[in-house]
C-alpha positions in Angstrom: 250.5 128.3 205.1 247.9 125.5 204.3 245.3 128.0 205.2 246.2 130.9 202.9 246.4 128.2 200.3 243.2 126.3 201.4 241.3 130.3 201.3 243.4 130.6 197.1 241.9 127.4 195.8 238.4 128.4 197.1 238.9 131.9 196.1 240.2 130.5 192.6 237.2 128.2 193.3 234.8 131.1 193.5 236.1 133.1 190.7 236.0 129.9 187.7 232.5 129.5 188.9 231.4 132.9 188.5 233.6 133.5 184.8 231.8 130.4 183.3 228.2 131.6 184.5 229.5 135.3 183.2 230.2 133.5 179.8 226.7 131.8 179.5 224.7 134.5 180.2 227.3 136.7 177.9 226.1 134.2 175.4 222.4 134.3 175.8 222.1 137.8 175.6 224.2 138.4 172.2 222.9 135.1 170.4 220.6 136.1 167.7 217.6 135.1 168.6 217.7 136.6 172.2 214.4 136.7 173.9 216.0 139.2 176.3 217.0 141.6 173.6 213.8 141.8 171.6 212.1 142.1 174.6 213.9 145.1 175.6 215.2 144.0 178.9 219.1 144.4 178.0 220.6 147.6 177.1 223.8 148.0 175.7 224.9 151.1 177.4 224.7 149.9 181.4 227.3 151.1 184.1 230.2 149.3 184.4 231.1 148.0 188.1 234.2 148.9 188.9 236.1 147.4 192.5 239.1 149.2 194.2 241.8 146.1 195.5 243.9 148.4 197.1 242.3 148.9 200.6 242.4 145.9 203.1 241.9 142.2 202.2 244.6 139.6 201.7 247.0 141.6 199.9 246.7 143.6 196.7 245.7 141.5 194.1 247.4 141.8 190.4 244.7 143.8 188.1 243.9 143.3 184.6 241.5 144.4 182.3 239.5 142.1 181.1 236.9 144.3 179.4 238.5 143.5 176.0 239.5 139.9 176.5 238.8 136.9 174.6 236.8 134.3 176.8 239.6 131.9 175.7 242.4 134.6 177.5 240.5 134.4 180.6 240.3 130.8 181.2 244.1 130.9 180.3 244.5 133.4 183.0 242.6 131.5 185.4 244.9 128.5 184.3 247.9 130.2 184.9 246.8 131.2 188.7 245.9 127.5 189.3 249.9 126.7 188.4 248.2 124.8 185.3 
């Protein structure tokens, strides 16, 4: 048991990391005086990565789209995973 728990909180670990780098760059590219934009490097109409939880892994993990969430939702959700 304290392993599966020890692998959560890094996983948990892992995904808080990569949300607040998400959100920086998220904000870089829409501020209004984006470099990146007026230089033409970010398009607005890229592929969307999709993954597929349900083969292998842990177990299958509870999916939510996020696509429309407010940055302040997600950190709640990653709150609510922590037991916060």
């Amino acid at each position: 048991m304290t392993e599966s728990k020890t692998l959560n909180e890094e996983l948990l670990t892992i995904i808080k990391a990569l949300t607040n780098k998400v959100e920086k760059l998220e904000r870089t590219v829409y501020s209004k005086d984006s470099i990146l934009r007026k230089a033409g490097f970010v398009v607005s109409n890229s592929p969307t990565p999709a993954i597929d939880n349900s083969i292998g892994g842990v177990g299958s993990l509870p999916t939510t789209d996020v696509s429309n969430m407010d940055w302040s939702e997600i950190h709640k959700m990653v709150e609510q995973v922590e037991g916060n």
